[in-house]
Every structure is written in structure tokens, then in C-alpha cells.
C-alpha positions in Angstrom: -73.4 94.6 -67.9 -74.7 95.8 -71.2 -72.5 98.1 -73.4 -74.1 100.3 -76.1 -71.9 100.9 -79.1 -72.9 104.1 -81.1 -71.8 102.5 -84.8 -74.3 105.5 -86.3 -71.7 108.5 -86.9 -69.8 106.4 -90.1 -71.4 106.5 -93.6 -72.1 103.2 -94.9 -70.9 103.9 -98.3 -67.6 105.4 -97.3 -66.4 104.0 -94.4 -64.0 105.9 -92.4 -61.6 105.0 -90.1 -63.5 104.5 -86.8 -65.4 101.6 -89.0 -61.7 100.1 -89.3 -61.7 100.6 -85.9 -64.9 99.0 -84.6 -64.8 96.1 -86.8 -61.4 95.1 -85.3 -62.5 95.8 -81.7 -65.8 94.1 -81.4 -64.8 91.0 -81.9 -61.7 90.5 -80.0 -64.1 92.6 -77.1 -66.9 90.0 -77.7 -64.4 87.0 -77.2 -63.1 88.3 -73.9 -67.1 88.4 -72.3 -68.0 86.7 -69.4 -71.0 86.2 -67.5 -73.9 88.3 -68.8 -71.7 91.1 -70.6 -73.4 91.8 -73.8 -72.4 94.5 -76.8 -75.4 96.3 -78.1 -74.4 97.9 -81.8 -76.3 100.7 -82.5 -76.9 100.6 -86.7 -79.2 102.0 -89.1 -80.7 99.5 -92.0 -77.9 100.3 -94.1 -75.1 99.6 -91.5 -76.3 96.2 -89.9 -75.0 94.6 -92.7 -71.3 95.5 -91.8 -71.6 94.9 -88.1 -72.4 90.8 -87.6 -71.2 87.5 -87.2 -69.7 88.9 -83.8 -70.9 85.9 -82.2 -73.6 85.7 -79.2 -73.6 87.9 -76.9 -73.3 90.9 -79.4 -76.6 92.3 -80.1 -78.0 95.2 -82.8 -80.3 98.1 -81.9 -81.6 99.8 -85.3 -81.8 103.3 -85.5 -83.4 104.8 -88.6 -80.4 106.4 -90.1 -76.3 106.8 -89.6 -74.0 109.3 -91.3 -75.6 108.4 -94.5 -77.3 111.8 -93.5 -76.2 113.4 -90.7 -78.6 116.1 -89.0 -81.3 113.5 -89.3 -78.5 110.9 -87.6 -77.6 113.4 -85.4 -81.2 114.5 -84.4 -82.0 110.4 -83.3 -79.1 109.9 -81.6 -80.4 113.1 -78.9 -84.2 112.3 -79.0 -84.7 108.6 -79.9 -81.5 107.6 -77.7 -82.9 108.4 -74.6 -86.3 106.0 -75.4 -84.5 103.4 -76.7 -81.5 102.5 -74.9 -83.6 102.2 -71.7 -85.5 100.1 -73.4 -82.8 97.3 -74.1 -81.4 97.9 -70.4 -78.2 99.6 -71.5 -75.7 100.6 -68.4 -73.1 102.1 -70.2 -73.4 103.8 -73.8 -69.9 104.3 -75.6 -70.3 107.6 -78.6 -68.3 110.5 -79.5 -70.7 113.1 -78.1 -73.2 112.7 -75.6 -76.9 113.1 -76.0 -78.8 116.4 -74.5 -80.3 113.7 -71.8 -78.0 110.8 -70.7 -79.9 107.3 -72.2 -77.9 105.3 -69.6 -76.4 105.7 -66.1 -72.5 105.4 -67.3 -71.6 107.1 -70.4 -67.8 106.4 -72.0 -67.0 108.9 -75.1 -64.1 108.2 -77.5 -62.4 111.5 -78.8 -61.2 110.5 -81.7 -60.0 113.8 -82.9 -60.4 117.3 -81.9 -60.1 118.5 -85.4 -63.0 121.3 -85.2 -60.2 123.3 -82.9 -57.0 122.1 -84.4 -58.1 121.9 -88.0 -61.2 123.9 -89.2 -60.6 123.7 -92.3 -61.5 119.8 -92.2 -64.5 120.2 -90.6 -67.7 121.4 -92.5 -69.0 124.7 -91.0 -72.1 123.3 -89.6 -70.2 120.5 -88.2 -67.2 122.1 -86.9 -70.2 124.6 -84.5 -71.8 121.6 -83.4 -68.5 120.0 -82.2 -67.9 122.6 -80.8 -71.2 123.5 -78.9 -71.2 119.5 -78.0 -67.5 119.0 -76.9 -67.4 121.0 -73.3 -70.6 119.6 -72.3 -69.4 116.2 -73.6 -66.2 116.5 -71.1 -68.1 117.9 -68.3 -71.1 114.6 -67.9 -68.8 111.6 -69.0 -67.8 109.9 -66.9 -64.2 108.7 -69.0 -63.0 109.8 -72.1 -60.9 107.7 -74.6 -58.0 109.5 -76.0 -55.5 107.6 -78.4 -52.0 109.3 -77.8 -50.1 111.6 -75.0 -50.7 114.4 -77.8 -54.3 114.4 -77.5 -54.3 114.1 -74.5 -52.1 117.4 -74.3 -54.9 119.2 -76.9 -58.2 118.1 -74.9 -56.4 119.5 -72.2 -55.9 122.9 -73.9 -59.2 123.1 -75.3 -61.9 121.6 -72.8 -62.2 122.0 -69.1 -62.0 118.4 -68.4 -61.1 116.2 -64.9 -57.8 114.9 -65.7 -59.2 112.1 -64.3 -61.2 111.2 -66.6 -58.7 110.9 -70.0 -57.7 107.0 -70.7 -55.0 106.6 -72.8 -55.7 103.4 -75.0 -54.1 103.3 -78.4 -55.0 102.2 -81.8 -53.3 99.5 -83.1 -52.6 97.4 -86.9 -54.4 94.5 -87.7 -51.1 92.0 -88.3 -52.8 89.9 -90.1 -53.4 92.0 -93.1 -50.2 94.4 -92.9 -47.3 92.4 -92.8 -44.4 91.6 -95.1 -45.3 89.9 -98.1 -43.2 89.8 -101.4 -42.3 93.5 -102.6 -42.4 92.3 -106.4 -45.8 90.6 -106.7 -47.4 93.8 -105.2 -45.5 96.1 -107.6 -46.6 93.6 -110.9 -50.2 93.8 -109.4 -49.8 97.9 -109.0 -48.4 97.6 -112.2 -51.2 96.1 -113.5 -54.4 98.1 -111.8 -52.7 101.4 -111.8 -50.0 101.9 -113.7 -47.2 102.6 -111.4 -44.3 101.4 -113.3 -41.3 103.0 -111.4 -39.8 102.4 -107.6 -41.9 105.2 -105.6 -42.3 107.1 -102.6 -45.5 106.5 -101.2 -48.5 109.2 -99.5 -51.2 108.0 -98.0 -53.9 110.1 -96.5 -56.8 111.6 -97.4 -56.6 115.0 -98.9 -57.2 117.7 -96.5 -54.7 120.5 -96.1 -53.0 119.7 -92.8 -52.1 116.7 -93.7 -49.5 118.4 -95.7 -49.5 116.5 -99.5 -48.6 120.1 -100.8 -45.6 120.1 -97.9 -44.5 116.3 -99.9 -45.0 117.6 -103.7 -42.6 120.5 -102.7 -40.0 118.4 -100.6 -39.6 115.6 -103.9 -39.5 118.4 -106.6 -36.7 118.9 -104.1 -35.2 115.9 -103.7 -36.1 115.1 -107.3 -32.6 115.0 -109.2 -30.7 113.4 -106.3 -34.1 110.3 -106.2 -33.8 109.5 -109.7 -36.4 107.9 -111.7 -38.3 107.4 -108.8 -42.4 108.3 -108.7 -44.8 109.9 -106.1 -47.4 108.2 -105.6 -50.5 109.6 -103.9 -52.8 107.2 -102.5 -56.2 108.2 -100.5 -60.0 109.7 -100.9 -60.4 113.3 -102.1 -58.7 112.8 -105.9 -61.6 115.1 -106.9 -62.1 117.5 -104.8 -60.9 121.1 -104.9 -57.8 120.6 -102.6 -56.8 118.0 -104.8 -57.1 120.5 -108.0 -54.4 123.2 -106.1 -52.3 120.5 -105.3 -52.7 119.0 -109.5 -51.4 122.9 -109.9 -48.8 122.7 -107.6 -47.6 119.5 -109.1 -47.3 121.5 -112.6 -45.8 124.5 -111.6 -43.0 122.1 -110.2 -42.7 120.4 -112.8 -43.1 116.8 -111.7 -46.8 116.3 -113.0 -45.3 112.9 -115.0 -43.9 111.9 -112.0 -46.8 111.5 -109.6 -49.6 109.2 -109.9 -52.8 110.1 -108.2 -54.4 106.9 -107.6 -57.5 108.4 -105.2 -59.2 106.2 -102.6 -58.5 102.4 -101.9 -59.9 99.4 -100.2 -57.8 99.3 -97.2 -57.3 95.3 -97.7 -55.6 97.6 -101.0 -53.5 99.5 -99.2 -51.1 96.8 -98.2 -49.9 96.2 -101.5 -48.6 100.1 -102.1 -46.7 99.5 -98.7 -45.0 96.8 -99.8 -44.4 97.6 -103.1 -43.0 101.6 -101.9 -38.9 102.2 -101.1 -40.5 104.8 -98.3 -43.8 105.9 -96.9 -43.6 109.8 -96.2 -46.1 111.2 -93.6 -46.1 114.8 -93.1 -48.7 115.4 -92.0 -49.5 118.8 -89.5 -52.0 117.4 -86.7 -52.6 113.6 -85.8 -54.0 112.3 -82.8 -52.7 109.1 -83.8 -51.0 108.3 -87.5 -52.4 104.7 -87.6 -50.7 104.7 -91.5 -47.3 104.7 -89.9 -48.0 102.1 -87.9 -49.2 100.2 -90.7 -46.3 100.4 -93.1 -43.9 99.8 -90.5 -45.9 96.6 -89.8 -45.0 95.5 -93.5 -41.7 96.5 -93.5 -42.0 99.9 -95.4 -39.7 102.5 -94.1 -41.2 105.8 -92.9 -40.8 109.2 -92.8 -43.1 111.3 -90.8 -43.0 114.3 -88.7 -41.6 115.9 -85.6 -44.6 117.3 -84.2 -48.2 116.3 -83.0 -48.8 112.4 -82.3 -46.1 111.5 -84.6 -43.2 110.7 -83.2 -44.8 109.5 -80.2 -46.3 106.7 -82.7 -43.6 106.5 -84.4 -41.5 105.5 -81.3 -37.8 105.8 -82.6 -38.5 104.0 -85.4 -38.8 106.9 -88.2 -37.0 109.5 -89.7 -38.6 112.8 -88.4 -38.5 116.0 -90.3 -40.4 119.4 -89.7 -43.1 119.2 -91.8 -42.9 122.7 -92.9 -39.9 122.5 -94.1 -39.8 120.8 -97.8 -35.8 120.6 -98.0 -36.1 118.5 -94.5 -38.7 116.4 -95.9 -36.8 115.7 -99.2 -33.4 114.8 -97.2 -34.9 112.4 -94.8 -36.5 110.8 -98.2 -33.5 110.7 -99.6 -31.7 109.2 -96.3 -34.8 106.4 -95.7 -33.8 105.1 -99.5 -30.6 105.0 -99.0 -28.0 103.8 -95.8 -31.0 104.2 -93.3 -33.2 101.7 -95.3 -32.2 98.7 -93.4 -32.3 99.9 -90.2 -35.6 101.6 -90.3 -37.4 98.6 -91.9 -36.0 96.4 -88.6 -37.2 99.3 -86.1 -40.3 99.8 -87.8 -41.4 96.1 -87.7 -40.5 95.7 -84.1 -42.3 99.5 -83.4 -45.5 98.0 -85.1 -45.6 94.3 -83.2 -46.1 96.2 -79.7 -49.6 97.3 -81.0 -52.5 94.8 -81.2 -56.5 95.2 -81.7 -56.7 92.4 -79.0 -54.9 94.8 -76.3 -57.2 97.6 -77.5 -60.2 95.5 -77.1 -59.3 94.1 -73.4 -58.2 97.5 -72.3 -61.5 99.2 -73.8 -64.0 96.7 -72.0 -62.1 96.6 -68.6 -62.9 100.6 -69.3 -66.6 99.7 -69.5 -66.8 97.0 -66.8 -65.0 100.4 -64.6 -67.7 102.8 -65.5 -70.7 100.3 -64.8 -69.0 98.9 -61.2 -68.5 102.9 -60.3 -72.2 103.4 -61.0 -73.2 101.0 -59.3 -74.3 98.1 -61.3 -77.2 97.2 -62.4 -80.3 99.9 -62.6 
């Protein structure tokens, strides 16, 4: 069985999420081979780099480009897919959207998000129509679909006719080795240090798109302000200079709290553990996720966490979380003040128990036994 990985839709120079993803999974995937399984990656010149030492029986396939610039990325992965893939013997290709002509007999898609429907206003204009041109046909000729959570599962459903049959629940999961409890008060002399942060905070993490509700969190601690002390905000993710990030500097002002938050912009993730540790709460309010890997993260290093009580969340979140309506700032700001005070204990516990029952090694095993599914169903071997 060969498996083709389409590695081409994440930008080199800003890595996303789905590269956290892939560099987790391929290598607990390529120590569980057997036989004459092989991974084929498919990379551009830029993207190689970031995809090796997976060991022998993971293999690359160069495209010319990846989302470094996207029509042309987009353009190779419909006409050059369907010469190429053949040519390396592919039987099953894993991407997020198929290809106008199917470049191997099984075809496994991951839906990462369905944010062109659920979120527009993320989504470029260009990209949001060719989502969602690409997502109905997409549903109809796979033959299995990834989702990551009962909630997507619930919006594919609503949005695409699509076989029930077809949707694999498979979550994401936290690499323990990174995130894990560490000392609270080196992290906060080394944030100290790099960024200033010289007050206990609450701690944001996202980037900065509108639904995932940073204006919602500035509102609910101007709220919770007098009653959290001396306490910061701190506001950690890509976007510092964009124009959402200008309305919400505004917002911040007209508030009144502008000395009190510290916009630190995008982070290595190896970074990020540091502000989880270092934080009295990680707040997550955001108002669509198909996942919310950051809970699962800071619960992992013993950070309590707030979050809301819609989408994916709470089913992430598992019990372990305060849950507040994320439209409502007063909520937000009371389950803040709660997770710093007499709920602190109790949610650090839950949340480092909630974390431990997610690993990238059962992501990996479940994702190839969904490949090794999808080649025996078509047969095998061309």
C-alpha cells in the first residue's frame, strides 16, 4: 500500500496548524508500517526541508510550489496530480479537496474546518468560492472523510450532502512531550525577560480573526477588571498587525485597559508552553471550532481554562473547563474570576487528566488503519 500525503496547502514561512499536525502524525504513522506500506509526502522545494528524517519507508514527491502561492499550488495539485501520483504507484491520496480527476483509486480527505460556511469572514473571497465550489464535489467522490469532533461532524452534515457513512471521527491530540507541567516561575522570569509581562495574567491565545471572539475577552476583563486586580491580558497569536487587531487596539482604549494588555503577536509554538505555564487562566472564547487544540494544550500543562459553551468546545473540553456563553462578556469575566479563585485547583486536576486521553500516536494508528480500509475496499493493488 502506498499512501500519498498532500503536505502542499501549508506555507512554508508561516506554518499553520495542519503542519503541527503532520509533523506529529507521520512519524508515529511511519513507525507503525508493516510490509510494503510506504508514505509518499507531497512537498514543493521550499517544504522538503520540514518534512524528513521520517525514517524509510517515507518517501517525498516534489511538486513545484505549496501555499507559498496558492492559485499556482492549487492549479498543480488538479493538473500535475493526476500525472504524477500514477507515476509513483499511489493507491490512496490523503488532501483536503480532491482533484477535478481522481490521481489514485482510493481518495481519503481530511476536513479540517468548514470555515468558508461557518466563518466567511476568515476566508479570503477567492478562497472562500473555491471551497465552496470544491467541498460538495469533494463529499460526493471520497471515499472517507476525516472529521475531528461530534461538532463537525454535525456542520458537514448541514452543509454538504454527504454518506454518513463516510465521516471518521479521529481527533487531534497534544504532543505531551512539549506541553506538560514545568515550573510556573522560570517561564514567567523568561516572559519577563523577552516580553515584558511583569504581572500574573490571563492568557488568549488564537489568531486574530473575529469569531474567535478576542473583542468578546477585552470586554469580559474590562468587566471583571476591579474584582482581578493587578492582573494583565495577555494576547498571544499571529495577526498583531492586521486590521482586526487595530479595532480591537480601539476597543482596548475605549475600555480603558490599554496598560493592561500586552499584545505579544505570533509565537514559536515550542513558545507557547511557557505563557501556559506562566498564566493563572487560559480564556477561549472563541465562536466556531471544529476542534480547540489550545484547550487541550494548556490543560496538558496544568493551566486552567475557560472556554465556551458552544461549537466543539465543550466536547474538547470534556468536563474539565469552566464554560461561559461567549457572547456574553459578564459570563466570561465571572467564570475568569471563578477559574482564579476556589475553582483553580480542581480544574488544573481535570484538565491534566482531560488532556492525557489524547495522543498523536492514537491519531496516527487510527489514521493509517483508515488508509489500509480505503485501499482493502478498493481492491488492492492497481
Amino acid at each position: 500500500m502506498r499512501v500519498a500525503i498532500n503536505l502542499l496547502t501549508d506555507d512554508p514561512a508561516n506554518p499553520s496548524g495542519a503542519h503541527w499536525f503532520w509533523t506529529r502524525v507521520i512519524p508515529e504513522m511511519a513507525s507503525r508500517l508493516t510490509g510494503d506500506e510506504q508514505l509518499h509526502l507531497l512537498v514543493s522545494p521550499t517544504s522538503r526541508a520540514s518534512h524528513t528524517g521520517y525514517g524509510p519507508g517515507v518517501h517525498h514527491v516534489t511538486f513545484p510550489w505549496s501555499n507559498e502561492r496558492p492559485p499556482l499550488r492549487t492549479a498543480s495539485e488538479h493538473l500535475y496530480s493526476p500525472l504524477r501520483l500514477p507515476l509513483s504507484g499511489i493507491d490512496v491520496f490523503n488532501t483536503l479537496l480532491a482533484p477535478i480527476v481522481r490521481p489514485a483509486p482510493g481518495l481519503v480527505v481530511h476536513f479540517k474546518t468548514l470555515h468558508a460556511y461557518t466563518a466567511p469572514e476568515s476566508v479570503r473571497p477567492s478562497a472562500r468560492l473555491y471551497r465552496r465550489l470544491s467541498y460538495p464535489r469533494t463529499a460526493r467522490v471520497a471515499d472517507a472523510i476525516v472529521i475531528n469532533s461530534e461538532s463537525l461532524r454535525h456542520e458537514v452534515t448541514r452543509y454538504l450532502d454527504v454518506d454518513p457513512a463516510k465521516l471518521h471521527l479521529i481527533p487531534e491530540a497534544v504532543d505531551h512531550e512539549l506541553f506538560r507541567p514545568g515550573d510556573p516561575e522560570h517561564a514567567r522570569h523568561t516572559l519577563r525577560l523577552r516580553y515584558g509581562i511583569t504581572r500574573p495574567f490571563v492568557l488568549f491565545v488564537s489568531s486574530l480573526w473575529p469569531y474567535k471572539n478576542c473583542a468578546g475577552l477585552l470586554r469580559a476583563f474590562a468587566a471583571a477588571k476591579p474584582e482581578l486586580g493587578d492582573r494583565q491580558l495577555v494576547i498571544v497569536g499571529p495577526g498583531r498587525d492586521g486590521p482586526h487587531a487595530a479595532e480591537l487596539g480601539e476597543l482596548a482604549a475605549e475600555l480603558g485597559i490599554s496598560d493592561d494588555v500586552v499584545w505579544v503577536g505570533g509565537v514559536p509554538i515550542t513558545e507557547t508552553v511557557l505563557f501556559y505555564r506562566a498564566a493563572d487562566v487560559f480564556v477561549y472564547p472563541s465562536f466556531n471550532e471544529t476542534f480547540g487544540l489550545p484547550i487541550l494544550e494548556a490543560m496538558a500543562t496544568g493551566c486552567p481554562v475557560v472556554t465556551s459553551n458552544i461549537s466543539a468546545m465543550p466536547e474538547t473540553a470534556g468536563g474539565a473547563a469552566l464554560l461561559a456563553d461567549p457572547s456574553d462578556p459578564e459570563a466570561i469575566g465571572q467564570a475568569i474570576l471563578e477559574a482564579c479563585g476556589p475553582a483553580r485547583d480542581g480544574l488544573r486536576e481535570k484538565g491534566l487528566l482531560r488532556a492525557s486521553e489524547f495522543s498523536w500516536a492514537r491519531t496516527a494508528e487510527r489514521t493509517l488503519d483508515l488508509y489500509r480500509a480505503v485501499y482493502a475496499r478498493r481492491g488492492g493493488r492497481r
